[in-house]
C-alpha positions as CSV (number, residue, x, y, z in Angstrom):
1,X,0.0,0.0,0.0
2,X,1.4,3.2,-1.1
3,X,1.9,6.3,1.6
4,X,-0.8,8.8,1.5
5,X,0.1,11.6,4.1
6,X,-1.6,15.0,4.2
7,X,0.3,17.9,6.4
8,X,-1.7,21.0,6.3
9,X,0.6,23.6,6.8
10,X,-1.4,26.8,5.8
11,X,-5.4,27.6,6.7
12,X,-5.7,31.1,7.0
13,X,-7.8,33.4,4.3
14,X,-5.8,36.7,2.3
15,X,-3.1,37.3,5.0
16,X,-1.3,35.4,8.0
17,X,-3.4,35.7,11.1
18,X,-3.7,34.4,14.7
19,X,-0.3,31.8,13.9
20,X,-1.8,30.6,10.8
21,X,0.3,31.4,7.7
22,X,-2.3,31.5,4.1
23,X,-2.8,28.6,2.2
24,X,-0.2,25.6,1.7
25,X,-0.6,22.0,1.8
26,X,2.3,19.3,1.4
27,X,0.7,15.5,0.2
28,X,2.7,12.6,0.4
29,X,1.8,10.5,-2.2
30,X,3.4,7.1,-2.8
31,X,7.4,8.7,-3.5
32,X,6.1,12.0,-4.1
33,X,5.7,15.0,-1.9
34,X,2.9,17.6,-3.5
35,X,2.2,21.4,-2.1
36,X,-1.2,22.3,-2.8
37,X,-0.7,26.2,-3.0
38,X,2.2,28.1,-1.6
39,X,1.6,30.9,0.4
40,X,3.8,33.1,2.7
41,X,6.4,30.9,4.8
42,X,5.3,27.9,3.1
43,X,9.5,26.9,3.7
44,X,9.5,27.7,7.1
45,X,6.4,25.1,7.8
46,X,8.3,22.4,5.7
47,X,11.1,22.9,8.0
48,X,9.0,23.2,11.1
49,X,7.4,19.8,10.4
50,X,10.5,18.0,8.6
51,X,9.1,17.7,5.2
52,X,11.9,17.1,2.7
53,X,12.4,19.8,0.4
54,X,14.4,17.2,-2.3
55,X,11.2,14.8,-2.6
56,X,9.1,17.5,-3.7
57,X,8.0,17.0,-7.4
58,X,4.9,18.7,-8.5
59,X,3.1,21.6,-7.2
60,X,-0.1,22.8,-7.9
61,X,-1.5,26.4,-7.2
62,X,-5.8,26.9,-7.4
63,X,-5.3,30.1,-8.6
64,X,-3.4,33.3,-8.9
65,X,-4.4,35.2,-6.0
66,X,-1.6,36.5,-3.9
67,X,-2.2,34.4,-0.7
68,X,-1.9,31.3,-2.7
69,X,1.4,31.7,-4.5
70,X,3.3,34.5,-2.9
71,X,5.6,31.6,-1.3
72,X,6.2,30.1,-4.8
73,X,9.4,32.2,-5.7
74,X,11.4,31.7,-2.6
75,X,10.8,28.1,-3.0
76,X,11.7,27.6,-6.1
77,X,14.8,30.0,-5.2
78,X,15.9,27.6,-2.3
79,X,15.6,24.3,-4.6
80,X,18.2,25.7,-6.9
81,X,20.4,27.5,-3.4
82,X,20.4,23.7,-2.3
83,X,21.5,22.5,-5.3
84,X,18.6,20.7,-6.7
85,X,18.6,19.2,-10.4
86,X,15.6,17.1,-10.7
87,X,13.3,18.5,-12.8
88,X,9.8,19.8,-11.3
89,X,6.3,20.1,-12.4
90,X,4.0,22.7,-11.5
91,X,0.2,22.9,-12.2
92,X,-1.9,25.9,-12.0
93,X,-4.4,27.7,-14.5
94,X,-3.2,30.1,-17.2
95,X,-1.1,33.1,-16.2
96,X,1.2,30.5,-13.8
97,X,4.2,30.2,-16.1
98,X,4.4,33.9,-16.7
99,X,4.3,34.4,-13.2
100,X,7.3,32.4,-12.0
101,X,9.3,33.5,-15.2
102,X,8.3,37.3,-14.7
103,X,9.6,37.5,-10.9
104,X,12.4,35.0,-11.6
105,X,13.5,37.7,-14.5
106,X,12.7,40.5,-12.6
107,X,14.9,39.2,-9.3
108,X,18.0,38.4,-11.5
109,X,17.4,34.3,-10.5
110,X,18.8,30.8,-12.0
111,X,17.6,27.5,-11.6
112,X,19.6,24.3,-11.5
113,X,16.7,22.7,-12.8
114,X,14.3,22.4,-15.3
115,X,10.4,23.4,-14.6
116,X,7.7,21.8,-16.4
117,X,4.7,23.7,-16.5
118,X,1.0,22.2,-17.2
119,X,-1.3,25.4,-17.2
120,X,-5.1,24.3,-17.2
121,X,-7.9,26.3,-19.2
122,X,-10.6,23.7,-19.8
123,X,-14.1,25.6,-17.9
124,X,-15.9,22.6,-17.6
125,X,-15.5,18.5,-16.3
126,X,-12.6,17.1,-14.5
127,X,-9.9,15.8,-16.3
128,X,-6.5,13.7,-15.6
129,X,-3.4,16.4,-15.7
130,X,-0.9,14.5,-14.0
131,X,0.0,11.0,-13.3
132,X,2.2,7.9,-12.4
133,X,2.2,4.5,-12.0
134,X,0.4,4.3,-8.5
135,X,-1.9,7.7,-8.7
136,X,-2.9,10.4,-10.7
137,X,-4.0,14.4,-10.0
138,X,-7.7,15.3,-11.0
139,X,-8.2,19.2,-11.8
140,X,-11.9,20.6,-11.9
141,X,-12.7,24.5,-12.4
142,X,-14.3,26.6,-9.0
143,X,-16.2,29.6,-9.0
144,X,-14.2,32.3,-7.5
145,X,-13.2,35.6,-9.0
146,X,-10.6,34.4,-11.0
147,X,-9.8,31.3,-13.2
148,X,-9.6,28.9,-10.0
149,X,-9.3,25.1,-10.1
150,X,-9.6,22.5,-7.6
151,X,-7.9,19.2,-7.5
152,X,-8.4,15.6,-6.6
153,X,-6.0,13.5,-5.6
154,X,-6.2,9.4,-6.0
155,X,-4.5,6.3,-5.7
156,X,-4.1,3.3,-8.5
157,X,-5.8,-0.1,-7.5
158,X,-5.7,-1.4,-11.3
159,X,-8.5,-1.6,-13.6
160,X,-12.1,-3.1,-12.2
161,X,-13.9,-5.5,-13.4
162,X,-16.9,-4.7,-15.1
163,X,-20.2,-5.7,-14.4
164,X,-21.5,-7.3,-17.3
165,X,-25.2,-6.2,-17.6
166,X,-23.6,-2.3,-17.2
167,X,-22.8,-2.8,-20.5
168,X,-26.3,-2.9,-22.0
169,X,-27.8,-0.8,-19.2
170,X,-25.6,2.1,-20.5
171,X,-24.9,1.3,-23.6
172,X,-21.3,1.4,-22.9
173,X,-19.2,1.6,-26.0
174,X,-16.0,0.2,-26.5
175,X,-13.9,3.4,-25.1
176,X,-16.2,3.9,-22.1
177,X,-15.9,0.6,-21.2
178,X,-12.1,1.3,-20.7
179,X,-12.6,4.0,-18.9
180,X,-15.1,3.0,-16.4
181,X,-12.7,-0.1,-15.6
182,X,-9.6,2.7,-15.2
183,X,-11.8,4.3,-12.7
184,X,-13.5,7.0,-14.6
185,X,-16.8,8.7,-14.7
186,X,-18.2,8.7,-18.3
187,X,-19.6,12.6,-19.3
188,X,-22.7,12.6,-21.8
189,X,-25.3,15.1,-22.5
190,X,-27.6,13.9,-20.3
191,X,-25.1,13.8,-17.1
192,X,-22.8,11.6,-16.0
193,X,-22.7,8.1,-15.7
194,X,-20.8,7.2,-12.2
195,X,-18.2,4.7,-12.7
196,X,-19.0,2.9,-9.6
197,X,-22.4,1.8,-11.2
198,X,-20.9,-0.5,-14.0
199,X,-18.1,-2.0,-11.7
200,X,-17.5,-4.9,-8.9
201,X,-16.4,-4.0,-5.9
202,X,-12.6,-3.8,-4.8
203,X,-10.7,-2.3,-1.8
204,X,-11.6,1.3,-1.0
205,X,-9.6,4.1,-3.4
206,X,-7.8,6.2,-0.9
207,X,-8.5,9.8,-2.4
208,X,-8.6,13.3,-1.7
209,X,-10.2,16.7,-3.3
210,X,-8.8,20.0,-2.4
211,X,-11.4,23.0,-2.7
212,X,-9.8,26.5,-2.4
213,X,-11.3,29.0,-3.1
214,X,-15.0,29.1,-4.4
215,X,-18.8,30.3,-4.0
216,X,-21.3,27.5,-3.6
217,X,-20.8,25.8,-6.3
218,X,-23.1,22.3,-6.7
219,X,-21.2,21.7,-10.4
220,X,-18.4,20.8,-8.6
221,X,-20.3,17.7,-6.3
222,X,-20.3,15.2,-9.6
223,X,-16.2,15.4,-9.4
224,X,-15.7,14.7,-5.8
225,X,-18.4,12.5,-4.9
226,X,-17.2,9.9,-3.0
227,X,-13.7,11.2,-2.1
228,X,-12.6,10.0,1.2
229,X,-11.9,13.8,2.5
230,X,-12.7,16.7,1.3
231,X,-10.6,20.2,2.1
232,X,-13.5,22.9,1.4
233,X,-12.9,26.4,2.0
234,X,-15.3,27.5,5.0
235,X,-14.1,31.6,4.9
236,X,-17.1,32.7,6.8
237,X,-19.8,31.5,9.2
238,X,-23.5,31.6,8.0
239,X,-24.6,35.3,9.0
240,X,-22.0,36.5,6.8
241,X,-23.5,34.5,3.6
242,X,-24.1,37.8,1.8
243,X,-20.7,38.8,2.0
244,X,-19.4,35.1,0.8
245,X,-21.2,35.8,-2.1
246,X,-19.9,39.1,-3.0
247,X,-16.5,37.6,-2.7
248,X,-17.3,34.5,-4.3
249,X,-16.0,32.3,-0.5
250,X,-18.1,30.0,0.8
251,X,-19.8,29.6,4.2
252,X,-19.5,27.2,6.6
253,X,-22.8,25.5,6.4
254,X,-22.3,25.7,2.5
255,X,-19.1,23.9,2.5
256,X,-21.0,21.3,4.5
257,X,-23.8,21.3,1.8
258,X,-21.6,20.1,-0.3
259,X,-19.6,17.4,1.5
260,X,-23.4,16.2,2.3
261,X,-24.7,15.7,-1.6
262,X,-21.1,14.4,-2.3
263,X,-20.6,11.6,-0.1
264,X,-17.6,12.4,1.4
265,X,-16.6,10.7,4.0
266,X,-14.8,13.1,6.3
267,X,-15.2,17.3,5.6
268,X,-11.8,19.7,6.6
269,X,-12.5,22.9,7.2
270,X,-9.7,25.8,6.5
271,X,-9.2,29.3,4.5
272,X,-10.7,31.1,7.6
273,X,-11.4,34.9,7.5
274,X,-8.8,36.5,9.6
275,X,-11.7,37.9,11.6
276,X,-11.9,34.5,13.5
277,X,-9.2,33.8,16.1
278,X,-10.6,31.1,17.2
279,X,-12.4,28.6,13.9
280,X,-14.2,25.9,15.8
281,X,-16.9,28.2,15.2
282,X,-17.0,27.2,12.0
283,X,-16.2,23.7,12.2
284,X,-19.3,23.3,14.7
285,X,-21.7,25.2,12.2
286,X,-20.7,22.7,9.1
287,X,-21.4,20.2,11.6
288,X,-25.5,21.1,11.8
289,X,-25.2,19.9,8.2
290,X,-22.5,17.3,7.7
291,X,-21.8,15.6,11.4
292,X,-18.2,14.1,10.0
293,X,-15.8,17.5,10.2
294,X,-12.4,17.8,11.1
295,X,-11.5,21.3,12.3
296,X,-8.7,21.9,9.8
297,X,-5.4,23.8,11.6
298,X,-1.5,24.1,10.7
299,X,0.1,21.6,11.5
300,X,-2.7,18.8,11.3
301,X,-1.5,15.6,9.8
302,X,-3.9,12.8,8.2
303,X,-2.6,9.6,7.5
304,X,-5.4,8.4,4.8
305,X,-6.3,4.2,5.6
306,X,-8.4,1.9,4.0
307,X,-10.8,1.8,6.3
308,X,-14.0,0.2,4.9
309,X,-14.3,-2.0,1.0
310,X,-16.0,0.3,-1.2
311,X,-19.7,0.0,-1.3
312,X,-21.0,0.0,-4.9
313,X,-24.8,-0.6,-4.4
């Protein structure tokens, strides 16, 4: 079974408040270290919770606001100070590349490596941008003020078996039938078509979707459905709903809307207002909706187990 290990370094909202630093997440995945966003000090948390620096392959930003990649350049800066030379992938929406190579310019900086960049632009679906042999990355567009995107993150168990009468119940063609059996939804006109529906069961995918930042948004509950946690951004408690909106955040309870109609097993909160010193506010409002929340914090580790076969019926 591969390591899947989840440090949550970063949970504050715009600016560092209260001891939390913005938003940064490093994910362990089989050989692989991930950051999920980079904000301010995201190198001192790696040092503070002895996350290696040299296993760190891809990183993936939700967006281009400030809070969310102003870490990015020193980090990249360091890799190159410590004499790195394993290439790197980073994943973000358009505008990513231009970024790093515009302050990288402008700052007079080398790297002893080579950067890979995959910039994402589809505004609809979810679709595979990065992979190996034991999981793959998941990217899904949000609804915030910018081009955002959020990202799922899944093991490999090998292909399914498929159930036979799925076949004509959905008319499955050739194609879909491959994908289904990889593990993937099928997208028609008419909705989608759940993979779980046309396949036996097997050992419980370990998996987890990152949400930051976005409005309510019910598109995305088709992508994560299932997901053993979801991260959701809960920015404000309920009276300040209006305001969410205006700023395209989400709520609290909305964030738990969401985990409910998805299936999650297990909501995080984070991104929290700087307004709130103290969050569990917020992680007892989503839980009026959705009982099963974990009060996201820096420094909160999740080891993610197999803890139940999946249940396909």
């Amino acid at each position: 079974m591969i390591k899947f290990k989840l440090s949550i370094l970063g949970t504050n909202a715009a600016t560092p408040a209260h001891g939390r630093i913005t938003s940064t997440q490093a994910l362990e995945l089989d050989n692989d270290i991930i950051i999920i966003d980079c904000g301010e000090a995201c190198q001192i948390r790696l040092q503070e919770y002895k996350i290696k620096p040299s296993k760190i392959n891809v990183i993936c930003i939700s967006h281009l606001h400030g809070d969310h990649i102003f870490g990015l350049p020193g980090l990249l800066t360091s890799f190159s100070n410590n004499g790195r030379m394993s290439d790197l992938n980073i994943i973000g929406p358009t505008g990513i590349q231009e970024y790093v190579e515009d302050v990288l310019r402008h700052s007079n900086s080398y790297l002893s490596y080579k950067i890979h960049f995959t910039e994402l632009i589809h505004s609809d679906g979810s679709e595979v941008i990065y992979g190996s042999k034991n999981y793959h990355i998941k990217a899904f567009p949000l609804n915030h003020r910018v081009l955002a995107y959020g990202y799922i993150f899944e093991e490999k168990l090998g292909h399914f078996n498929i159930k036979a009468d799925s076949i004509q119940k959905y008319n499955l063609s050739v194609e879909e039938i491959r994908l289904v059996k990889s593990g993937q939804n099928i997208k028609r006109d008419s909705g989608y078509i759940q993979y779980r529906d046309c396949v036996k069961a097997k050992p419980k995918q370990r998996s987890y979707a990152y949400c930051s930042d976005t409005q309510y948004e019910p598109k995305i509950i088709e992508f994560i459905k299932y997901c053993q946690y979801l991260y959701h951004e809960t920015t404000y408690d309920q009276s300040l709903a209006v305001l969410a909106r205006e700023r395209k955040h989400s709520t609290a309870t909305e964030a738990a809307k969401i985990a409910k109609a998805a299936q999650v097993e297990c909501l995080i909160t984070g991104h929290y207002s700087g307004r709130y010193r103290h969050v569990e506010i917020l992680a007892d409002e989503a839980r009026k909706t959705f009982p099963n929340v974990k009060t996201g914090y820096d420094g909160m580790i999740i080891n993610f187990e197999r803890i139940k076969p999946l249940e396909l019926n």
